[in-house]
N, C-alpha and C positions, 0 to 999 in steps of 0.2 A: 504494500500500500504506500510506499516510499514514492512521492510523486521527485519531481523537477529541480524545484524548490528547497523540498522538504529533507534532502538526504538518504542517508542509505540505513538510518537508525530507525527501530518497529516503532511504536508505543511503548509494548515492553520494555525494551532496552533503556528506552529514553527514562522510565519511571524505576527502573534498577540503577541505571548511573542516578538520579537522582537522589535516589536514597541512599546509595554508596557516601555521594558527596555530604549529604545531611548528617549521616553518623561518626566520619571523618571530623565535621567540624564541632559537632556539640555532644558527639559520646553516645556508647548505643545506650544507657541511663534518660538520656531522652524524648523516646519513645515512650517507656514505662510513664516518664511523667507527665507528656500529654497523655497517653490513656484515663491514668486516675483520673486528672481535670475532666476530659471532656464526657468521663464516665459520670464523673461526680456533678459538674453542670446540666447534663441530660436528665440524671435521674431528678435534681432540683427541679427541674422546668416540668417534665413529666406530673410530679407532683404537684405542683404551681397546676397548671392545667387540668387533673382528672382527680387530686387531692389522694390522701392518705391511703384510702381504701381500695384504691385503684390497684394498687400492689397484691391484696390480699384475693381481691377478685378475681386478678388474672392467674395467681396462684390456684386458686382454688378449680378454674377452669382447665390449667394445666395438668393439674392432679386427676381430674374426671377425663380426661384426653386419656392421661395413662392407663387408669382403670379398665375403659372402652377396650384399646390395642390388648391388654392382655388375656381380656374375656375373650374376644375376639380367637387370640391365640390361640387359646384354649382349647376352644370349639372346634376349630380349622384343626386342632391334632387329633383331638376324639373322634374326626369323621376318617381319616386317613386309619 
């Protein structure tokens, strides 16, 4: 997809040298800590927006997800 222009580098490449250079200059320690942040600002705004409970809800529908799958499972080996 290298047009005229644009050179003989993919996207790929372009977004691995980029990160090569990013961890050369500020340590791979870096990473870890935009994570925490923009873990710890999303999960802020999350709550700001759908409040407290919002956690607990979608846990709990997570939990009934799992439940489901292994009934399911279940079943599908008793017929076999």
């Amino acid at each position: 997809m290298a047009g005229k222009d644009r050179g003989d580098m993919t996207v790929r490449e372009a977004g691995h040298k980029g990160g090569e250079t990013t961890r050369e200059r500020y340590g791979e320690g870096f990473y870890e800590e935009i994570g925490k942040k923009g873990g710890k600002r999303g999960g802020e705004t999350t709550k700001e927006r759908y409040g407290g409970s919002f956690y607990e809800d979608i846990g709990h529908r997570g939990g009934q997800k799992v439940k489901e799958l292994i009934e399911r499972g279940k079943s599908s080996r008793q017929r076999k």
